[in-house]
Each structure stands twice: as structure tokens, then as C-alpha cells.
N, C-alpha and C positions, 0 to 999 in steps of 0.2 A: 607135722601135719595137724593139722584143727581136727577137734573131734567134736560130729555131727550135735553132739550137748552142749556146744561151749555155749557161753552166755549169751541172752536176745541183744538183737544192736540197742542201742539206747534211742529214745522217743525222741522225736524232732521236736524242737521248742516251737511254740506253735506263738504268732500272734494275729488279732483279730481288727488290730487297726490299723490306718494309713492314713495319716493328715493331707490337709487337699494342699498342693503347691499353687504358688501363686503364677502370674503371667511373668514373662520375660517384658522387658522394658526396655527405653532407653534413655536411660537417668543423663548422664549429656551428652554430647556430642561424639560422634563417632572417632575413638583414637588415632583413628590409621583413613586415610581417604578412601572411597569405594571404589571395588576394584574395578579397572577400566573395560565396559564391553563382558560384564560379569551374568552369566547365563544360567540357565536352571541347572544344568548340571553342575556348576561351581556352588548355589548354593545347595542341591539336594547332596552334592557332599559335603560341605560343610556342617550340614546339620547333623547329616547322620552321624561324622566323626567326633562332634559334641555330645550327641548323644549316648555313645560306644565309650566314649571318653568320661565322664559320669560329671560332663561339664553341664548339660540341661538334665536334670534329674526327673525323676516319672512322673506324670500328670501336672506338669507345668503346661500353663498354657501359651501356645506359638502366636502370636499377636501379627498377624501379616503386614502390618502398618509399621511395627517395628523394627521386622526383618527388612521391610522394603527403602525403608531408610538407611538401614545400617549397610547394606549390600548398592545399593543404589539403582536399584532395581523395581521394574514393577509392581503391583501385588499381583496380576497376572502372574508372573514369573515363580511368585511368592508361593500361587495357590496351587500353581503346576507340581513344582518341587516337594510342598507338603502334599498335595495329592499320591505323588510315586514314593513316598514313604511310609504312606498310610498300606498302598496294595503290599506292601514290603513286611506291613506288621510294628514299623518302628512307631509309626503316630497312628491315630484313632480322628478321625471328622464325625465332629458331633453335632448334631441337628443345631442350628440354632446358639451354638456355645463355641464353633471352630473348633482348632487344632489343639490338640494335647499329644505330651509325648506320651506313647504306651503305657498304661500303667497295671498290670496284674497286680489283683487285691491279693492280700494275704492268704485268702483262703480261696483263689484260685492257682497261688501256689504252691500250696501244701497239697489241694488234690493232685496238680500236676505230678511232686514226687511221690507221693502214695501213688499214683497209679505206674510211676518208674516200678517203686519196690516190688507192686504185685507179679508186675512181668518180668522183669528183668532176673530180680535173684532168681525164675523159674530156668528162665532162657540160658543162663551162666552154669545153671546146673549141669542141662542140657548138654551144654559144650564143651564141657569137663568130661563128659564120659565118649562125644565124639569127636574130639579135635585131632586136627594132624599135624606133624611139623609145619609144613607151609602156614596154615594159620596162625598159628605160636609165633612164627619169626615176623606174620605179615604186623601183629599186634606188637611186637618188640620193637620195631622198627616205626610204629605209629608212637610207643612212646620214648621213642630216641626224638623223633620231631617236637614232641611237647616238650620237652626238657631243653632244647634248641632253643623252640619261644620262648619259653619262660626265663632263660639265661637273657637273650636279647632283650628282653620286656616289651615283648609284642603279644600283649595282653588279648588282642583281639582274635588273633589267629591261633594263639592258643586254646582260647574259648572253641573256634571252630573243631579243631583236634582233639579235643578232648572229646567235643560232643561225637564225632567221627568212633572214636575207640569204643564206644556203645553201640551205634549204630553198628559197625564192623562185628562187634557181639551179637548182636543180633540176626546179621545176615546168615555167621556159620552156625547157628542152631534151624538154620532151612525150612521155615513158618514164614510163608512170604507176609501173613496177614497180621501176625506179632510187627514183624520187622516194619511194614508199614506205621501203627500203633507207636513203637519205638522213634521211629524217622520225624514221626507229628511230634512225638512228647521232646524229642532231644532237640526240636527245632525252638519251642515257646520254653523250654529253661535255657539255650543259648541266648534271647531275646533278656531271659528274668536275670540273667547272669550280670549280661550286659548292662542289666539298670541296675542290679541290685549287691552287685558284689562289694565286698566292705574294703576300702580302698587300702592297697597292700598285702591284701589277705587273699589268695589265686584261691578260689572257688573250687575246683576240680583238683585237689594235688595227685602232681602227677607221679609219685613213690606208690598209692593207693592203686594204680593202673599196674605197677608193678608186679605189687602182690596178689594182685587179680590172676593176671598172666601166671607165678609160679605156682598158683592153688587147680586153676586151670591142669597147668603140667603135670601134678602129680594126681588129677584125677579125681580130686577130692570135691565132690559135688555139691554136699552136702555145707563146707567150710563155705565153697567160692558163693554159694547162693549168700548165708551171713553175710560174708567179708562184703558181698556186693549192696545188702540192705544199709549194712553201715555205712558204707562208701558214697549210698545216696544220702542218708541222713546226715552226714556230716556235711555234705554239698549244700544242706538247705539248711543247718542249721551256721554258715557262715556268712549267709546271708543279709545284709542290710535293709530290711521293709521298710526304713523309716522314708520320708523325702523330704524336700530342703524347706525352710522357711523364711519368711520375707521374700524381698521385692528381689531380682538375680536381673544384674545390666548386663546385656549383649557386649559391650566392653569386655566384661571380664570375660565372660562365656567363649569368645573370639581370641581373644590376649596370645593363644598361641597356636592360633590357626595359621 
């Protein structure tokens, strides 16, 4: 059992830059012909699984004339597709500059997990000294499915479940207005995850879930609050802020779409 002195989590590494990425292009000719009778939802998924995929990196800019070539498509089509991306959170439309994919500054993501820490290690406390078996098994069972993805290497859906195993902390500590708070925050570091996770390296491990769950079990309030401060700082400090440089061809970007 941790005892309520153990040592403070260690400080997230903090950085205060991010270089501007350049525009997507298309340096030559389209590899593969356009697909036939190809519609906004073919490319608003496309994009998005390039983006999820850490194939268009953050604040690249989406060039509707290049998409609409490489797709064979409208820019009509074009500006549909990134418009239901943008209400989505994956892209931003900027006055007069177009499309970029989402990009949280650094130091909107370090408030992001600073404000996890503040609630959360409170909330885990919480629910160490109220939890019941059905809880404990609902959350065992949430990370039997992480461990599922993470075998499969369905990075994406892992992402989702993870962020779920927080939220689901949050519901049983029964503060509808935290849980809300929790629900917004776990939704913009799923998004930061998704652009920023360092390739190879799973963002949330899911063994840390574990140990959550057995600190939980044995009540220990005090430890799971820690174990959970750490558990964010480690999330944020595996993070990749950096984003790509030079010109990025829709070729490659597509290559295994």
C-alpha cells in the first residue's frame, strides 16, 4: 500500500514552442487514379483517418485545390468535408488563411492536463473510499478492452477507451458538474493525443489503469490521488509538440489509404 508521504509526481516537461507546418501539396501527379463517383463522405474520411493516423500533422495547412485534384472532386465537395471536420474539432477555418488541421499550442496543452490533475487526483480519491464491486469489475473490464486494442494496434479506439476509463472515474465519484469538466477535458486530450502521440510510444499505458483500479480496491485515497497525478503527467510528458517540416505530398499522405 502507498503511503500518503510518498514522493510528489514528477513535473511535466513543459514546452513553449511549436513551428508552423507547411501546406499539403501536390508535388506530381496523383499515384492511384481518383476514385470514381468519390463523395464528401469518402473524403471527410479520408482526412480524418490521416489525421488520426499522424499522416497530416497539426496546423498543416488543407489547400482545397489540392485535395480537389487528388480526390477528383469538387472544392465544393472539398469545403463540405473540411467544414464537418472543423464542427468535429479535427480542423479549425480561419478567416481568410483556410483550413488547418487542429493544432493545440503547447501551452494549451499543458493547461488542459493541469486542470486533469487538479480534478481528477481529487475525484479518484473520492472513489476509493466509495466504490463497490460492480464498479471495480465495470473498470477491469474497461481495461481488458484497452489491452485488446493495444494487442490489435487499433491505436485509435484505444485512444477512445482510455479516455472512457477517466470519464467512467469520474461518473462513480457522483458530481455531475466535475464529470462534465472531466467529459470536455478527456475529449480535447483525445484530439491532443491523436495529433501529438510520439509514434510507438501509446500515450495512456494501459498497466497505469491497472494500478489505478488496485489502489482504488484497497481504499487507499490518498496513494490513488498520487498514482493518478503521475499517471497524467506521464500522458503529457510523452507527448510529441513538435510538427512536421517542409512541403508533405498528398501522395505520400494517401499511400495507404
Amino acid at each position: 500500500m502507498h503511503s500518503p508521504s510518498a514522493a510528489l509526481p514528477s513535473m511535466p516537461k513543459r514546452s513553449s514552442k511549436s513551428a508552423a507546418a507547411p501546406k499539403v501539396t501536390l508535388l506530381h501527379k496523383p499515384t492511384r487514379k481518383p476514385r470514381r463517383g468519390a463523395t464528401e463522405d469518402n473524403v471527410h474520411a479520408s482526412i480524418y483517418d490521416a489525421v488520426m493516423d499522424h499522416r497530416l500533422p497539426p496546423g498543416i495547412k488543407l489547400t482545397e485545390s489540392a485535395f480537389g485534384q487528388f480526390f477528383g472532386v469538387s472544392r465544393t465537395i472539398i469545403r463540405k468535408a473540411l467544414f464537418r471536420l472543423s464542427q468535429q474539432g479535427i480542423v479549425e477555418l480561419r478567416p481568410n488563411r483556410g483550413a488547418v488541421v487542429a493544432s493545440p499550442t503547447p501551452e494549451e496543452t499543458h493547461s488542459v492536463f493541469d486542470a486533469r490533475r487538479l480534478i481528477e487526483r481529487e475525484l479518484i480519491r473520492t472513489v476509493a473510499q466509495t466504490r463497490s464491486r460492480k464498479q471495480i469489475d465495470e473498470l477491469k473490464a474497461l481495461v481488458r478492452r484497452e489491452k485488446s486494442a493495444q494487442q490489435h494496434g487499433d491505436a485509435r479506439m484505444l485512444v477512445r477507451l482510455t479516455g472512457d476509463f477517466h470519464v467512467r472515474l469520474a461518473e462513480f465519484a457522483c458530481n455531475p458538474v466535475l464529470t462534465n469538466l472531466v467529459t470536455s477535458l478527456v475529449s480535447r486530450t483525445s484530439l491532443i493525443i491523436a495529433l501529438y502521440e510520439a509514434p510507438g510510444v501509446p500515450a495512456c499505458p494501459t498497466h497505469d489503469h491497472s494500478e489505478l483500479i488496485s489502489l482504488i480496491e484497497s481504499a487507499d485515497g490518498a496513494a490513488a490521488a498520487h498514482a493518478m497525478s503521475q499517471h497524467l503527467t506521464e500522458i503529457e510528458n510523452r507527448l510529441d509538440l513538435s510538427t512536421a517540416q517542409g512541403p508533405l505530398d498528398l501522395n505520400q499522405v494517401f499511400a495507404r489509404a
